[in-house]
C-alpha positions as CSV (number, residue, x, y, z in Angstrom):
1,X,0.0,0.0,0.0
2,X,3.2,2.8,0.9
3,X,6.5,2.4,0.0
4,X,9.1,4.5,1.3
5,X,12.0,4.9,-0.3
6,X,15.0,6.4,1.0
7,X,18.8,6.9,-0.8
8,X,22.1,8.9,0.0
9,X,23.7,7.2,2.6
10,X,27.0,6.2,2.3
11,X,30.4,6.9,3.8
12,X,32.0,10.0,4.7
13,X,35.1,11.5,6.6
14,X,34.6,13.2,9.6
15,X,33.2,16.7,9.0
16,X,31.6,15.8,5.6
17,X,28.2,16.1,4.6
18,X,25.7,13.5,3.1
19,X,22.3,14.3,2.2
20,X,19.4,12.0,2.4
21,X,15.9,11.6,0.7
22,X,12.2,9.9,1.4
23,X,10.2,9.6,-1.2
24,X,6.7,8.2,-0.2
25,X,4.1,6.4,-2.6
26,X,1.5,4.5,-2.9
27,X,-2.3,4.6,-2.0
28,X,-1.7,8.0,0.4
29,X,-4.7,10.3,0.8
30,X,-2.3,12.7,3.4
31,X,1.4,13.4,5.2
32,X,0.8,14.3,8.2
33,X,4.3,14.6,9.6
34,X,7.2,13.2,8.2
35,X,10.8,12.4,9.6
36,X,14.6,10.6,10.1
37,X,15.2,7.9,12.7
38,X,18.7,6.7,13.6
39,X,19.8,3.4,15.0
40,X,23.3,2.4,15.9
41,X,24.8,-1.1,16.9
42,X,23.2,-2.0,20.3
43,X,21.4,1.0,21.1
44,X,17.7,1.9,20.8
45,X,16.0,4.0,17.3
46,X,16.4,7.6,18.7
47,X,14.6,10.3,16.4
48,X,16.8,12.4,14.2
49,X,14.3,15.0,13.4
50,X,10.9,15.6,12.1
51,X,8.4,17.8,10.2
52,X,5.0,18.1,9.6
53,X,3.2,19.3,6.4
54,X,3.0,22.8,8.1
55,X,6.5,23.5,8.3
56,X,7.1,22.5,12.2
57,X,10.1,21.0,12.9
58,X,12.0,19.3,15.9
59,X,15.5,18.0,16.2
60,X,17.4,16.0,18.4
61,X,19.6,17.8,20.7
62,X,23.0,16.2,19.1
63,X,22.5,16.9,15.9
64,X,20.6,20.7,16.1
65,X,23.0,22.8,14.1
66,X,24.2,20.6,12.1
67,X,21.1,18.5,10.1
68,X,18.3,20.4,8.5
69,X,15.3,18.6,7.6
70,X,12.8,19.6,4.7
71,X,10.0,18.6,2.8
72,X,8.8,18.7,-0.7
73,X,4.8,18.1,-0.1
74,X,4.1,17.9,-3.8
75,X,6.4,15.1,-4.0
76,X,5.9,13.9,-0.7
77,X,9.2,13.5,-0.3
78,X,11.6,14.1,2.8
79,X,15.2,15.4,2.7
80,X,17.6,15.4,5.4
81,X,21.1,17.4,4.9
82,X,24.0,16.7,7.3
83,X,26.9,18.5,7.4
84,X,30.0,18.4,9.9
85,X,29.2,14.6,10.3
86,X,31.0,13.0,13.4
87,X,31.5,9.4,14.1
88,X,28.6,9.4,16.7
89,X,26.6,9.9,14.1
90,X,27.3,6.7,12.2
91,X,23.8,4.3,12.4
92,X,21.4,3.2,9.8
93,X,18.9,5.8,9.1
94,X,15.1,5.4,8.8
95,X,12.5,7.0,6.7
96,X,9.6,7.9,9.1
97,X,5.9,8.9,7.8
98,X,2.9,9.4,10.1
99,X,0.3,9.5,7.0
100,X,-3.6,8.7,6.3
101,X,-4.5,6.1,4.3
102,X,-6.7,6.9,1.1
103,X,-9.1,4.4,2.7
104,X,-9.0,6.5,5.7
105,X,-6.8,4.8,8.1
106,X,-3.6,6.8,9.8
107,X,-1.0,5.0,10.5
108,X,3.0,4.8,10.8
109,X,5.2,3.3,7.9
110,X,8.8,3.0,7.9
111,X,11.1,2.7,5.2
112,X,13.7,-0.3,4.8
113,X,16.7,2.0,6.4
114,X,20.3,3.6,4.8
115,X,23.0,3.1,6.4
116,X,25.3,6.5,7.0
117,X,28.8,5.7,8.1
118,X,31.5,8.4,9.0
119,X,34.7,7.5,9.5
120,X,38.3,8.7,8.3
């Protein structure tokens, strides 16, 4: 029924900058909010940062002033930029959309995670 698909990660040197995209299909009447989970070896998914179809956004602590989130609603796609990359930052990145359902029903969907590495 939704397919997210998400591309750019990859590896990068400490410092670099990777960008990341969401593109979501399928049978989708509405985005309501849509958004970049992280999830490194052994540790729980932590949210990266979000936005809804206004505008709103919210980051995590670690990575505010240094990942921008943003949204193209006509292609309801997601993009999330990171620059000055650090090696804390190396997980494999999920594609989050909170979205309704053509048939009505709201729901979460994930897509199948990118895996963003930084290391020199």
């Amino acid at each position: 029924q939704v397919q997210l698909v998400e591309s750019g990660g990859g590896l990068v040197q400490p410092g670099g900058s990777l960008r990341l995209s969401c593109a979501a299909s399928g049978s989708i009447f509405s985005i309501y909010a849509m958004g970049w989970y992280r999830q490194a070896p052994g540790q729980q998914r932590e949210l990266v940062a979000r936005i809804t179809g206004g505008g709103t956004t919210n980051y995590a602590d670690s990575v505010k002033g240094r990942f921008t989130i943003s949204r193209d609603n006509a292609k309801k796609t997601v993009y999330l930029q990171m620059n000055s990359l650090k090696p804390e930052d190396t997980a494999v990145y999920y594609c989050h959309a909170d979205l309704t359902l053509q048939i009505g029903i709201r729901g979460d969907y994930w897509g199948q995670g990118t895996q963003v590495t930084v290391s020199s």
